[in-house]
C-alpha positions as CSV (number, residue, x, y, z in Angstrom):
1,X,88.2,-150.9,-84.2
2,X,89.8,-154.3,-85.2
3,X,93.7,-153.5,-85.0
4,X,95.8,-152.9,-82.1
5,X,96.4,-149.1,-81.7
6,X,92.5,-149.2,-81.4
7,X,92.0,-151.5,-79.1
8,X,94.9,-150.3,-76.8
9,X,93.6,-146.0,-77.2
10,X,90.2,-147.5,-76.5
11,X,90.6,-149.7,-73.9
12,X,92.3,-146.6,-72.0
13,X,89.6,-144.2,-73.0
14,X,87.0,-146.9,-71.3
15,X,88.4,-146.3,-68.0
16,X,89.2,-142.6,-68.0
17,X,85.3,-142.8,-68.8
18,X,84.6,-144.6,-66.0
19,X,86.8,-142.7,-63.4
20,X,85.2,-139.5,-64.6
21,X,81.6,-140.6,-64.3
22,X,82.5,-142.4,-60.7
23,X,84.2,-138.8,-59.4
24,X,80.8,-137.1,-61.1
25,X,79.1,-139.7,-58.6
26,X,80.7,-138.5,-55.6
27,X,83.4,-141.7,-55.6
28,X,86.8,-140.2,-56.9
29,X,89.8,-142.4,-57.6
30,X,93.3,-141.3,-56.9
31,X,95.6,-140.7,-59.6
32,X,97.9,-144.0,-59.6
33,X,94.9,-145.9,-59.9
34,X,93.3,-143.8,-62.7
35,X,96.8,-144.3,-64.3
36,X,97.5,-147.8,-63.6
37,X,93.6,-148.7,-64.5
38,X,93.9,-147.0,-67.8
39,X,97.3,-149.3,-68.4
40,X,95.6,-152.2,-67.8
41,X,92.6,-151.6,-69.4
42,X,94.4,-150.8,-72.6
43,X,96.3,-154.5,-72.8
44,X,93.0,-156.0,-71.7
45,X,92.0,-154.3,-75.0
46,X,94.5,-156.7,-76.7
47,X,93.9,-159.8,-74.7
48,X,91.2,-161.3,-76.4
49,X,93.4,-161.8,-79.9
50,X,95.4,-164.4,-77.6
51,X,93.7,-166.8,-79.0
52,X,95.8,-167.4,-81.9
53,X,99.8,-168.0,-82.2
54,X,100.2,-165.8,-84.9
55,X,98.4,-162.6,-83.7
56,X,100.1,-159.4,-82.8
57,X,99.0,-159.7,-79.2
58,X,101.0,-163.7,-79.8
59,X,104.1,-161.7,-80.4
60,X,104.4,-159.5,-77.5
61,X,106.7,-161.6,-75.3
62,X,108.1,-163.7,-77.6
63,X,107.4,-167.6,-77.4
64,X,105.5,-167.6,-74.2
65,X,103.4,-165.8,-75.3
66,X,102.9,-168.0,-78.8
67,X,102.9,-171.0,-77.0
68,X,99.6,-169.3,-74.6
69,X,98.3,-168.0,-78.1
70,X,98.7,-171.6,-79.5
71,X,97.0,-173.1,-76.2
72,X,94.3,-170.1,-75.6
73,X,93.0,-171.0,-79.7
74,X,92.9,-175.1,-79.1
75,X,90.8,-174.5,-76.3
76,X,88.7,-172.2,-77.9
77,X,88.5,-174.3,-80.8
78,X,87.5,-177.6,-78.8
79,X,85.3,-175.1,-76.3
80,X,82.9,-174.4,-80.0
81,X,82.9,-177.5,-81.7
82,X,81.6,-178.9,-78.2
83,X,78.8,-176.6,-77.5
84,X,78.0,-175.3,-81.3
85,X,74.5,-175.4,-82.5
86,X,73.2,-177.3,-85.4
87,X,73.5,-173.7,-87.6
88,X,76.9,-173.3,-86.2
89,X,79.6,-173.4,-89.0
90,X,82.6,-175.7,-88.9
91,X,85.7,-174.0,-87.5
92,X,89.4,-174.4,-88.3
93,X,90.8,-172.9,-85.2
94,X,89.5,-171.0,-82.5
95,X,90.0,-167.3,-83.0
96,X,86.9,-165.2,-82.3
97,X,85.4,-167.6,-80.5
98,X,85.6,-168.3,-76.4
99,X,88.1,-165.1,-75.6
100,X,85.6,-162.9,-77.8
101,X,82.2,-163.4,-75.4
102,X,81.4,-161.8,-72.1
103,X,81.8,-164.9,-70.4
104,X,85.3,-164.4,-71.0
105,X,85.7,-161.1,-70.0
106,X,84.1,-161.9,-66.3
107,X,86.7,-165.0,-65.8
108,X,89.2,-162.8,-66.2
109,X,88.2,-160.3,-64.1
110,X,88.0,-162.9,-61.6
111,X,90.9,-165.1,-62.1
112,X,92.6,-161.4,-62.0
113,X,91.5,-160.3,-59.0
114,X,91.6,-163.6,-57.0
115,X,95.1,-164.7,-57.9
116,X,95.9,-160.7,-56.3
117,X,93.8,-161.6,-53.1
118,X,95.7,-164.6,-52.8
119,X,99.4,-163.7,-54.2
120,X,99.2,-159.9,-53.2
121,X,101.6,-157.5,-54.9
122,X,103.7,-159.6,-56.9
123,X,99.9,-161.0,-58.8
124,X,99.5,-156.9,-59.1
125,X,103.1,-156.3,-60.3
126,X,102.7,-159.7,-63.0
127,X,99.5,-158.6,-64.3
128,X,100.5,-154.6,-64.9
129,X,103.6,-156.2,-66.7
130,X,101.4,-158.5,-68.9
131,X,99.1,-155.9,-69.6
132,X,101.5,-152.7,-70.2
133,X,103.4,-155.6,-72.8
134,X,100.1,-155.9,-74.8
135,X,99.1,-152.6,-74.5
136,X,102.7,-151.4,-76.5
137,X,102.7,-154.3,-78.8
138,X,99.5,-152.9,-80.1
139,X,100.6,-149.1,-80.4
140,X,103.4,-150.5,-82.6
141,X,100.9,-152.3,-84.7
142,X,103.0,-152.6,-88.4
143,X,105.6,-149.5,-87.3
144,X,107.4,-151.4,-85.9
145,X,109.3,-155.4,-86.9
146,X,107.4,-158.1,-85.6
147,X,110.5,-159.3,-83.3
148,X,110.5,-155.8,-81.5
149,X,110.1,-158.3,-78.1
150,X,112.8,-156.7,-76.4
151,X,111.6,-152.9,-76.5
152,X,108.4,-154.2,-75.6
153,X,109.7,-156.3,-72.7
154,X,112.0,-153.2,-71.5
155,X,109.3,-151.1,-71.9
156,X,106.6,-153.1,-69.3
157,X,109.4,-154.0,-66.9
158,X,110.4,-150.0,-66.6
159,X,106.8,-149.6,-66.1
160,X,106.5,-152.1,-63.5
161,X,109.5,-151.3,-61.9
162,X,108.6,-147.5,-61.7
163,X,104.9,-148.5,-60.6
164,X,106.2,-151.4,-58.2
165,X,106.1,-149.2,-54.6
166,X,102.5,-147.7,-55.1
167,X,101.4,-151.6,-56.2
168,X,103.6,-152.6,-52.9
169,X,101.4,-150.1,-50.7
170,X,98.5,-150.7,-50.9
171,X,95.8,-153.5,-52.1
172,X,95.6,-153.9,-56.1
173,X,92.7,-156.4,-55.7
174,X,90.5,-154.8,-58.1
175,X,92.8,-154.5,-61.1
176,X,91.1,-157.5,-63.0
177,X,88.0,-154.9,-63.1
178,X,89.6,-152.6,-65.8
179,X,91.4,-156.2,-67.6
180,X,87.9,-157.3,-67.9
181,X,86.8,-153.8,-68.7
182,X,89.5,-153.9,-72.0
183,X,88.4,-157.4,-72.7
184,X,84.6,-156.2,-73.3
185,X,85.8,-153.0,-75.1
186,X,87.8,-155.6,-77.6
187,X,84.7,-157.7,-78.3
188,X,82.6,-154.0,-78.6
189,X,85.4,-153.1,-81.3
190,X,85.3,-156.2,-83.8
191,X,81.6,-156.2,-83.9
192,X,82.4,-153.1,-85.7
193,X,84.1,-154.9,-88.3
194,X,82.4,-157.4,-91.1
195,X,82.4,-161.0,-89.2
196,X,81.3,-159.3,-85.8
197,X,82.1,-161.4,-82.7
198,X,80.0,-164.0,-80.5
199,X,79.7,-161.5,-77.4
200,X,76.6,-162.8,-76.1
201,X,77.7,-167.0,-76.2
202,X,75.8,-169.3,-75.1
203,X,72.8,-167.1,-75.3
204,X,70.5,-168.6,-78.9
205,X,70.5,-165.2,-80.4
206,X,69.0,-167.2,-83.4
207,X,67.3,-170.7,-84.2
208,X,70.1,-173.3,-83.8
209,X,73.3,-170.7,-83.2
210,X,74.7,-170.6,-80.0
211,X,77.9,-168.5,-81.6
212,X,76.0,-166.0,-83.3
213,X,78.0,-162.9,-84.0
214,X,76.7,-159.9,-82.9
215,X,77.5,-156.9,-84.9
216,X,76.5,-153.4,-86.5
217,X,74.3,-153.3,-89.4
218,X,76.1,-154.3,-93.0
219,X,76.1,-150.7,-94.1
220,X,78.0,-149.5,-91.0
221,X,80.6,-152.0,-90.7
222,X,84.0,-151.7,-91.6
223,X,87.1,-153.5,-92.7
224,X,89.6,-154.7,-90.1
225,X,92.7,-152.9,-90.7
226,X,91.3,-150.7,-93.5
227,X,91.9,-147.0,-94.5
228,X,88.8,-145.9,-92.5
229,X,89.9,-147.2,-89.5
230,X,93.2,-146.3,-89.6
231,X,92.8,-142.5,-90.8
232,X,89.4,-142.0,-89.3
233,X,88.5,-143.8,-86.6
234,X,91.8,-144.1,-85.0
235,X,92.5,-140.4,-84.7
236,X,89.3,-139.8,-83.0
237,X,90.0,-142.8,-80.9
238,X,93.2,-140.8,-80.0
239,X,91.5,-137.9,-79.4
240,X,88.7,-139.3,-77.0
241,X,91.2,-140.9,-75.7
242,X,93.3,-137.4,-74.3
243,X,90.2,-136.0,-73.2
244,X,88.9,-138.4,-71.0
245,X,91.9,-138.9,-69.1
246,X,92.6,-135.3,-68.7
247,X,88.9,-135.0,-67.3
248,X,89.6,-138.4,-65.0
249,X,92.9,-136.9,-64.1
250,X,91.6,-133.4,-62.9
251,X,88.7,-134.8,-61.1
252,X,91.1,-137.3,-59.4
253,X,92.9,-134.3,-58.0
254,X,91.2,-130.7,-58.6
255,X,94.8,-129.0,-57.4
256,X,96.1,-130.3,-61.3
257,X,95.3,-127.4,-63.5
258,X,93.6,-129.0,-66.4
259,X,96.3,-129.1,-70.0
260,X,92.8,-127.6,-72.2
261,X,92.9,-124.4,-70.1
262,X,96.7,-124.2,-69.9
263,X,96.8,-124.0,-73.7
264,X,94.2,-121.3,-73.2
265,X,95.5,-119.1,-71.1
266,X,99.2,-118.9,-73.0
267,X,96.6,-118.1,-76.5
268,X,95.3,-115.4,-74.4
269,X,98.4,-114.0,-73.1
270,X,100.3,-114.1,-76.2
271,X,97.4,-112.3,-78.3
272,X,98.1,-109.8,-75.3
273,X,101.8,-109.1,-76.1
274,X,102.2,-109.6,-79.3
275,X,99.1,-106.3,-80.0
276,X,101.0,-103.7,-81.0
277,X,104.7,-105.3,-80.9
278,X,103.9,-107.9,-84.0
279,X,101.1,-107.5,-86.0
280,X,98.4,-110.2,-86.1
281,X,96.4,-110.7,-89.3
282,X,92.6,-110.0,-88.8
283,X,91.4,-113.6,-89.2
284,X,93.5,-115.4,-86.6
285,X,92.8,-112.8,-84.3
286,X,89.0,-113.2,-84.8
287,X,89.7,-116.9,-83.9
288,X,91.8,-116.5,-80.7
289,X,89.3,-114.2,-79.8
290,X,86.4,-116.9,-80.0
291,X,88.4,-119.1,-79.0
292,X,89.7,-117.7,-75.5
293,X,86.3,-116.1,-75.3
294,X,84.4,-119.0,-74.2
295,X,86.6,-120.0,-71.3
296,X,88.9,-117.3,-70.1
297,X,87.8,-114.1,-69.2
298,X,89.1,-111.3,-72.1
299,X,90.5,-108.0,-71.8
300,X,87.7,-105.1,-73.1
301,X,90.7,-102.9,-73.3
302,X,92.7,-104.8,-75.8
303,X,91.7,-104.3,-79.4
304,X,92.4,-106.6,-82.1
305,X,95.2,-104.6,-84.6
306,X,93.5,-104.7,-88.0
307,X,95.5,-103.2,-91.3
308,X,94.9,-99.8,-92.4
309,X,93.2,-99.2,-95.6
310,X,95.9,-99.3,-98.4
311,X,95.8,-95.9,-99.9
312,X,94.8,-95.3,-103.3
313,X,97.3,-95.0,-105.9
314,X,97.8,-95.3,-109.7
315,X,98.7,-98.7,-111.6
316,X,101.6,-98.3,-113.7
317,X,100.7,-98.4,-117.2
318,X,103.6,-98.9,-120.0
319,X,103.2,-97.1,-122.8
320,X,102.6,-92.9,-123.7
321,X,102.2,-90.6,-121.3
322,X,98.5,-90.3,-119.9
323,X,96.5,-87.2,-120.6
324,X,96.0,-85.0,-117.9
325,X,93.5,-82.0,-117.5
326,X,93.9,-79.5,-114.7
327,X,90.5,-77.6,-114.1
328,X,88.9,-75.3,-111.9
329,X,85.8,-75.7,-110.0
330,X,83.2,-72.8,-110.0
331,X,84.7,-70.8,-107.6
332,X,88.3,-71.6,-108.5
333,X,89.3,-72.6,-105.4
334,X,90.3,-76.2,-105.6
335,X,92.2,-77.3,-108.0
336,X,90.8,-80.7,-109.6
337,X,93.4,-83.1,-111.3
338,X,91.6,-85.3,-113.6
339,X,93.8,-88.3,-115.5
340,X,90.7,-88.6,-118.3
341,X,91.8,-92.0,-119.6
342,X,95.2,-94.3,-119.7
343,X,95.5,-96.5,-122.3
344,X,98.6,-99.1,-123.2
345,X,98.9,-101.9,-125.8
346,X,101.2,-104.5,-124.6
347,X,100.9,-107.9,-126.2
348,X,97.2,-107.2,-127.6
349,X,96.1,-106.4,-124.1
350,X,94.9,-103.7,-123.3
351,X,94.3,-102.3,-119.7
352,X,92.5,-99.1,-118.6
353,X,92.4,-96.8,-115.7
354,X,89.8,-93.8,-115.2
355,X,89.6,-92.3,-111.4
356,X,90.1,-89.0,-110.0
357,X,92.1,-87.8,-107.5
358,X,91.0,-84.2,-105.5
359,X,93.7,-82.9,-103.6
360,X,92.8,-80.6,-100.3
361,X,92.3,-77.3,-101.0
362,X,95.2,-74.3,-100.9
């Protein structure tokens, strides 16, 4: 969980999760600010890696925001040679230092919120404009060309603009909650990966280390940017992702009819109308059936159309005629065709046949 379509799906999953358990509380959020929080959060998700002019999050804006990546990473830098321990490594620069700990997280979250106390709409307005910016930058990742600033830009200003009278309405004080929110879910992400992250600074997690990374065992960590996390993890990401805010969404406002049971109603009606107007094979059926079954209420009158039995009938065999025996039974009654045995050469092979056919009686 290291590169930016990651971070920016995860950082939105993190506060769909947290609207939905706060509506499971009893405290429901409206729907702008479950879909302005989850905008935020994700470029909070990206914020962190602004420690470093040449970082993906560094080229979201163009040169102001390398010269702030440039500035955020000699800070850091001079912030951990100041207050490293004796086991401390020496450090080039500062990325995944300072902006990658808690204590991070929480300024921002306050700087965030104070600066819209003080400012009012127009600190909202900068600060979804910032973070819907570094939330795109990171979709884009590598599909896109490192100077895509101007669809990026366009793209956060629409937003804003769009978003600009619900941020005008009303007080947006608590935005820096989900910026923070995305900066924790960042650090959460690269201690995933195999250098982990200094989350827990200036806590001694270990004799002599004040920048001790914390991270998942060896065996569990992954490679930043690697195959796994690209066609694995992401998807899932993706996925979680959907889920949550559809969940946030519909418990937000109970009147929107959740996009899970929409899907399932048109499988259900379409397995209606399509029985004995175009025929279904016997396996997906099965599965619409299961599927719809556990949600929607099914219809005990509707069957599911299965193909009749092919009927029985003679392989063609090349060669001489076959040898054919009419009998009688006993009584002499029914007449029993009997095709004793069909045998062809063609090309060495040889294929046989022996059945019997009884045909209804006079």
């Amino acid at each position: 969980m290291a590169t930016g379509p990651t971070h920016a799906t995860s950082g939105a999953a993190a506060w769909a999760a947290v609207c939905w358990l706060g509506a499971g509380a009893g405290h429901p959020l409206p729907v702008d600010q479950v879909v302005l929080g989850a905008l935020v959060c994700a470029g909070g998700a990206l914020l962190p890696d602004l420690d470093t002019g040449g970082s993906m999050a560094a080229r979201t804006f163009g040169a102001p925001t390398r010269l702030l990546g440039r500035g955020l990473g000699a800070a850091s830098a001079w912030i951990y040679r100041r207050t490293r321990g004796p086991r401390d490594g020496a450090r080039e620069g500062g990325h995944r230092t300072f902006t990658h700990t808690a204590v991070f997280a929480v300024l921002v979250a306050a700087v965030t919120s104070e600066s819209i106390i003080l400012a009012g709409s127009v600190a909202a307005a900068v600060a979804l404009l910032v973070s819907v910016g570094l939330a795109l930058r990171g979709l884009l990742h590598r599909w896109a060309s490192r100077s895509a600033v101007a669809s990026v830009s366009a793209g956060a200003v629409v937003v804003t603009v769009v978003a600009w009278p619900v941020l005008s309405s009303q007080s947006w004080w608590w935005l820096g909650i989900p910026l923070g929110l995305g900066c924790l879910v960042h650090d959460v992400g690269d201690a995933t990966t195999k250098t982990g992250v200094p989350l827990l600074w200036p806590l001694c997690l270990a004799p002599g280390q004040r920048w001790y990374p914390v991270a998942l065992p060896r065996r569990w960590r992954m490679r930043t940017g690697g195959e796994f996390e690209l066609k694995r993890v992401f998807p899932v990401v993706v996925l979680v992702t959907a889920g949550a805010l559809e969940q946030a969404v519909v418990s937000a406002a109970p009147a929107v009819v959740p996009i899970s049971a929409v899907v399932m109603e048109l499988t259900t009606e379409l397995r209606t109308v399509t029985h004995g107007l175009v025929p279904i094979p016997q396996p997906l059926s099965t599965g619409l059936v299961g599927c719809a079954g556990s949600t929607l209420p099914t219809r005990p009158s509707v069957r599911c159309w299965s193909a009749p039995p092919r009927p029985r009938r003679a392989d063609s065999v090349a060669g001489p005629a076959a040898i054919v025996a009419e009998e009688r039974d006993q009584a002499g009654t029914v007449p029993v065709v009997r095709r004793v045995r069909s045998c062809a050469r063609d090309n060495s092979r040889v294929r046989s046949d022996t059945f019997e056919d009884v045909q209804s009686s006079r």
